[in-house]
N, C-alpha and C positions, 0 to 999 in steps of 0.2 A: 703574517698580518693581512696575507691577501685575503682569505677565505673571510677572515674578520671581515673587509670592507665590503665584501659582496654582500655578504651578511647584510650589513647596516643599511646599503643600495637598493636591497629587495625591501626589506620591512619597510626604508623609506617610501618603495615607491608603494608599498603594498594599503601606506595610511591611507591614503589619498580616496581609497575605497573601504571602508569599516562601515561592515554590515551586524548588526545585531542580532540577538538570539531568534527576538520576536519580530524582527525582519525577513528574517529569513525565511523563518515557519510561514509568513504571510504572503510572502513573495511566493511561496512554492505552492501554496494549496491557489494561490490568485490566479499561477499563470500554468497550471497542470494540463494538459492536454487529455489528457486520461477523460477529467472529468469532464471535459467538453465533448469530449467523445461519448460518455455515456447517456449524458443528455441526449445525443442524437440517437442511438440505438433505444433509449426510452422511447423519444418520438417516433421511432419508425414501430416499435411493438404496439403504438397506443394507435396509431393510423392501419397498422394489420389487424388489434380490435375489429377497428369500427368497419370495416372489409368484409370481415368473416362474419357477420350475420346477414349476409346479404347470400339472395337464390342466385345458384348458377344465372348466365346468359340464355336467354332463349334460342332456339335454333331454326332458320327456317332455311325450306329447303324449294328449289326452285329446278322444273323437269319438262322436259316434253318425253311425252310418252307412247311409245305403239307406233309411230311413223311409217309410213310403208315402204319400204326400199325400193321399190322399181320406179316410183313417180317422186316421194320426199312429199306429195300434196298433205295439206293440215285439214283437209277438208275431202277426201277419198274416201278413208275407215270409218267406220263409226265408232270404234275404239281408241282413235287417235284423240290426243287432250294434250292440254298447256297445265300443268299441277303447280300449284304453291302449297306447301305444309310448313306447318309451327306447330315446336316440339318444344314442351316444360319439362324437364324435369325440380323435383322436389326435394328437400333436405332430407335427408334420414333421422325421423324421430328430431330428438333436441339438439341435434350436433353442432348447428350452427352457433346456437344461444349460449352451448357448454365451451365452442371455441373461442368462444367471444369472452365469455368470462374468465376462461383460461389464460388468454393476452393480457385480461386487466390485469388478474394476479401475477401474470408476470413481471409487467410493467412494473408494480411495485417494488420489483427488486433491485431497481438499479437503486432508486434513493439508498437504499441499506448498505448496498456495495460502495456508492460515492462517500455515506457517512465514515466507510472501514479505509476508503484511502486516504482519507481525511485524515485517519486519527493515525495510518501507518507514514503517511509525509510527516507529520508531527512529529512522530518516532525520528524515524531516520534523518530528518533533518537535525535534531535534538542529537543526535549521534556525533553525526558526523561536523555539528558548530564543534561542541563539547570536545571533539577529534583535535581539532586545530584551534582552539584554546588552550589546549592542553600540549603542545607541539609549543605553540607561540610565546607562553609562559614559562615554559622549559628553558625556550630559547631566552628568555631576559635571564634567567634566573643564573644560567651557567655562565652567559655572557657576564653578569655581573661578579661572578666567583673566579672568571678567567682572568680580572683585569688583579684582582686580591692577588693569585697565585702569580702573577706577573711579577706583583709588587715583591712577592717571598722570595724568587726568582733570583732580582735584583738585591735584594739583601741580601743572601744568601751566597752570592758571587762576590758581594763586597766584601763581606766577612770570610769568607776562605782566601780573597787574593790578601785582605790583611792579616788571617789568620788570628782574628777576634774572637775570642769563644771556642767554641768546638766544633765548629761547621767543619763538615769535609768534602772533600769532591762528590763523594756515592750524595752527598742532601741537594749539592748543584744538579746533579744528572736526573733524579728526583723530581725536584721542582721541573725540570724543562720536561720529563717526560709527563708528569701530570698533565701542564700546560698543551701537547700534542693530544694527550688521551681527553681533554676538554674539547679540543676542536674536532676531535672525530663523533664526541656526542654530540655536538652542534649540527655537522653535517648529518647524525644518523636522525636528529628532531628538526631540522630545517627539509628533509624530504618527507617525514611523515605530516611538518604543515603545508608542502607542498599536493602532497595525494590525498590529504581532508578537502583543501582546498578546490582540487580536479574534480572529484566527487560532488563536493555540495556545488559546485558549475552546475550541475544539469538538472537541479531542480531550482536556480536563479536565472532560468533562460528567459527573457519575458515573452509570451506569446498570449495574441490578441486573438478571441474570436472575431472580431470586426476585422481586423486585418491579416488575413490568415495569406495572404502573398509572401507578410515578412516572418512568417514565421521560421523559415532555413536563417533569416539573417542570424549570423552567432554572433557578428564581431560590435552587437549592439552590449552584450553582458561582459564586465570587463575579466581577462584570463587573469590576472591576477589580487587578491585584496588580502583584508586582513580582517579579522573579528576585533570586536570588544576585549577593553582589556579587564573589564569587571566580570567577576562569574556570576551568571544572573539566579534567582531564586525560580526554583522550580518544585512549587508542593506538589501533593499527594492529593490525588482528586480523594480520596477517600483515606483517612488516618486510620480509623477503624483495622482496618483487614491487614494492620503491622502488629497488630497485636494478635500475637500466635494463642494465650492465654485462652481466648475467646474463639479464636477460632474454629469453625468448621467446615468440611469438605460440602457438606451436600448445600449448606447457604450461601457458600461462593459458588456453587453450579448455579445455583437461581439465580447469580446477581450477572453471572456468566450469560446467560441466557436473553440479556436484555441485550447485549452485545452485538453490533449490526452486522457482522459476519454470520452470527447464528442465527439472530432476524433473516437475515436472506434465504439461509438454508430452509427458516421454516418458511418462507413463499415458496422454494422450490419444492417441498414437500406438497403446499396444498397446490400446485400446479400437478405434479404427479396423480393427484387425486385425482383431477380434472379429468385426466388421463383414462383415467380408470372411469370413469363416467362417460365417458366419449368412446370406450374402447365398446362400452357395451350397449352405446347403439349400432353397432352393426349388427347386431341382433333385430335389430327392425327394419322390415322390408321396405327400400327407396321406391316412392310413387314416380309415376312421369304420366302426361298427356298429351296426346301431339292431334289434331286436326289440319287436313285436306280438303284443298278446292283445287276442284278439274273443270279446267271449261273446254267447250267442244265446237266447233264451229259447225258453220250451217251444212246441208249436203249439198251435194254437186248440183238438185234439182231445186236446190234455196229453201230447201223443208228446214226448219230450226231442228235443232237436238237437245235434249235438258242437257246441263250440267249436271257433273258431280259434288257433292261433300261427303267427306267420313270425320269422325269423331272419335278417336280412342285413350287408352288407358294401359301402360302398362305399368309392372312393377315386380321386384326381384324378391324371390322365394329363398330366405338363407337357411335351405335345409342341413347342408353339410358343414355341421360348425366346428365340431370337432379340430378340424386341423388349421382354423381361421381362427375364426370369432372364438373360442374358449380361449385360443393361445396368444392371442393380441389380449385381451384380459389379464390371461395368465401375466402375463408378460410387463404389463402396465401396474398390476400388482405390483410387481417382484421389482420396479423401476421405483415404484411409492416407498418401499422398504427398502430398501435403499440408501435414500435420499434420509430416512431415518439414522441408520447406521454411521451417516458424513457427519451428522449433527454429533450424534453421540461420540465421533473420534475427536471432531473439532473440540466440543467438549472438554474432552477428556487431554488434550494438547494443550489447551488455553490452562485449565487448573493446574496444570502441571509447569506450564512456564512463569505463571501466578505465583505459583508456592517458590520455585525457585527463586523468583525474583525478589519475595516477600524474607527469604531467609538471606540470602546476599547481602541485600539494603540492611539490615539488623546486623550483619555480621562488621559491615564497611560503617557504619556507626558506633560499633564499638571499638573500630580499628581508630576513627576519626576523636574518639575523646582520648584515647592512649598517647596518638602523637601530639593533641593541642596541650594537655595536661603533662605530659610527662615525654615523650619524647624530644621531641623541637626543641623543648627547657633544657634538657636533659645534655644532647649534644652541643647547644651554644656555649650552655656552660663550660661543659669538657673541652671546645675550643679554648675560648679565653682562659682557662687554665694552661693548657698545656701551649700556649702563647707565651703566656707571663712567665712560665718557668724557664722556656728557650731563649725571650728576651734577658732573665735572670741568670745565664749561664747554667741551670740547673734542669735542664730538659733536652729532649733529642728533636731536632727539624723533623724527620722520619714521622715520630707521634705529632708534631705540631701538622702534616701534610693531612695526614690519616685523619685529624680530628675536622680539619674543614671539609676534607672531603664526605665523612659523613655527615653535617650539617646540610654540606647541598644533596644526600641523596636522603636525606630525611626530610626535606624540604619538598624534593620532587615526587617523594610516594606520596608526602601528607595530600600535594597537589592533584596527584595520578589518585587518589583513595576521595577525595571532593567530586572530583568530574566525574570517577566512576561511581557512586553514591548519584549523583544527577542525572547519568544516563540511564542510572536502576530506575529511577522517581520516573524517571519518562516513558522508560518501559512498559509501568505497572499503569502507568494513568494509558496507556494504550487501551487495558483491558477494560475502565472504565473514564473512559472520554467525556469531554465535557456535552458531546453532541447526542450520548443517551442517556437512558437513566443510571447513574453512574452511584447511586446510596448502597449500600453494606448493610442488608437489613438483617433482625434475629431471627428468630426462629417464630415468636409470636408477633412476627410483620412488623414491629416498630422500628422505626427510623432511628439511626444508631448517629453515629459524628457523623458529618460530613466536611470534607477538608478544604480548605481556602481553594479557590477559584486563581 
């Protein structure tokens, strides 16, 4: 009875905290840090934009020049001068303009990426509630069959010590070992709601960007709670694409493709381009300009002396391209291509965990009308039967143990075969989120169902 009362002790204490399905989801994408963080690395790309079309610094250069060594006089040589020079150089062709719009198309990326973490919090938090609802519900269920098998226990003992009916020692021993093998499923579902619960911890941490001091504070989220005891409804952003009938590979690649993980890959694609744009102004010679003022002071006999100015221009000749400039192209190509290739694996991964997940959920559906229809019926009845017959001296304890016992493990797969069906649903609406365009379209573009929100 001890492990019983611990039992009772934790979930008691655990009520006190009941977080929800759609609490949970919300709390996690509200207080992610992730996503605060990509804001900032957005900002910091959209500020290296506006940077990068801007001309080098100018350079000036500041010299006394010719001095005579025997005296150090500024005023002996006539060659001796005080120089100031400023030196421009110029962008190479459009590089500046091409880096600049490079940044922006990058910039673009983080949105797509914050929309993918968005829709994978959802996921796994959908998981791992769904984990420990499924743990938590286990735990009533058996608790509730433990106290039955108690009660068989005790009749069972009473009728052997008066020796009523046909009970025998082997149906006492029986019943008490059932009752042991009941509480080791308890402990083996009161650790697995235990490690849902460790888990979904670290995306209920609250964290403030305004207050980012308390963000180590942990002991603000509580270590221990409990879920919901209802199983919440979770549609199918799209009904369509469960129907295999209609289905096709190449219109779930289109609808793939709205996808904000693939969205990103194609910015990073046209960023490589960029690449390749940029790679091939170094083919264009870098201008610069620099002018000089020398001033001279007067002679020893107060005769003036002109100043100097020069004016020049130089600029780089990229004759040797061959093992530069061709191979930074090359190169920026072969980067551009690439970045095609991540699409088309991503691609081809996403369709692939799609169909799986599309044939799972259809399979757990028709596992789910077997035991509401006919299973669950099936064994209750076969209990009370072979109840009513042991009660009637006309049955064995042995079948009456066996028939409850599988009643509760037909009860806990119908359970385990629901949650798992909800975790498919959550999975598949990954692939089409509420946060893009998420329709199932035909082949001649028409909008096909679209599934409850």
């Amino acid at each position: 009875m001890g492990f019983l009362l611990i039992t009772h002790s934790a979930l008691a204490e655990q009520t006190r905290n009941v977080i929800s399905l759609e609490q949970a989801i919300s709390r996690a994408q509200q207080n992610d840090p992730w996503l605060h963080g990509s804001q900032l690395n957005q900002k910091a790309t959209e500020y290296r934009s506006d940077a990068a079309n801007t001309w080098a610094n100018p350079k000036v250069s500041l010299s006394m020049m010719n001095l005579p060594t025997n005296s150090w006089a500024f005023n002996q040589e006539a060659m001796t001068q005080f120089n100031i020079g400023v030196a421009q150089m110029f962008p190479r062709g459009d590089s500046l303009a091409i880096r600049e719009a490079q940044l922006n198309i990058q910039a673009s990326q983080f949105s797509f990426l914050r929309e993918d973490r968005k829709a994978k919090l959802k996921t796994l938090v959908s998981e791992l509630w769904l984990d420990a609802y499924l743990a938590q519900q286990t735990i009533t269920l058996i608790e509730s069959d433990r106290a039955l098998f108690e009660q068989m226990s005790e009749v069972a003992r009473a009728n052997y010590a008066s020796t009523v009916g046909n009970t025998r020692q082997q149906d006492v021993i029986r019943a008490d070992l059932e009752i042991i093998q009941l509480e080791d499923r308890l402990m083996v579902q009161q650790q697995a709601l235990e490690s849902a619960v460790a888990q979904l911890n670290e995306f209920l941490h609250i964290y403030s960007r305004n207050q980012s001091g308390e963000a180590f504070n942990f002991d603000s989220q509580p270590l221990a709670f409990s879920v919901s005891n209802t199983l919440p409804k979770i549609a199918l952003n799209s009904q369509e694409i469960t129907n295999m009938t209609t289905y096709k590979r190449s219109r779930m690649a289109r609808a793939l493709s709205q996808h904000p993980a693939v969205r990103a890959l194609e910015v990073k694609r046209k960023v490589s381009e960029k690449a390749i744009d940029l790679a091939k102004q170094q083919y264009k010679p870098q201008w610069g300009v620099n002018a000089n003022y020398g001033y001279r002071d007067d002679m020893p006999s107060g005769q003036s002396r002109a100043d100097f100015f020069s004016v020049g221009v130089s600029f780089d000749v990229p004759l040797f391209t061959k093992k530069r400039q061709d191979k930074e192209v090359a190169a920026s190509v072969a980067d551009a291509e690439a970045v095609k290739t991540e699409k088309l694996l991503l691609t081809k991964k996403m369709l692939s965990a799609v169909e799986k997940e599309i044939k799972q959920l259809n399979r757990l559906r028709e596992r789910q009308a077997i035991y509401e229809q006919q299973l669950l019926i099936q064994t209750h009845e076969q209990a009370e039967a072979s109840l009513t017959a042991y009660t009637n001296d006309d049955g064995d304890f042995a079948e009456v143990v066996r028939a409850r016992i599988a009643v509760l493990n037909a009860r806990i797969a119908s359970l385990q075969i629901n949650v798992e069906a909800l975790k498919t649903v959550s999975r598949i609406n990954y692939f089409f989120s509420d946060s893009h365009n998420n329709t199932y379209r035909s082949d001649q573009g028409l909008t096909l169902q679209e599934g409850e929100k």
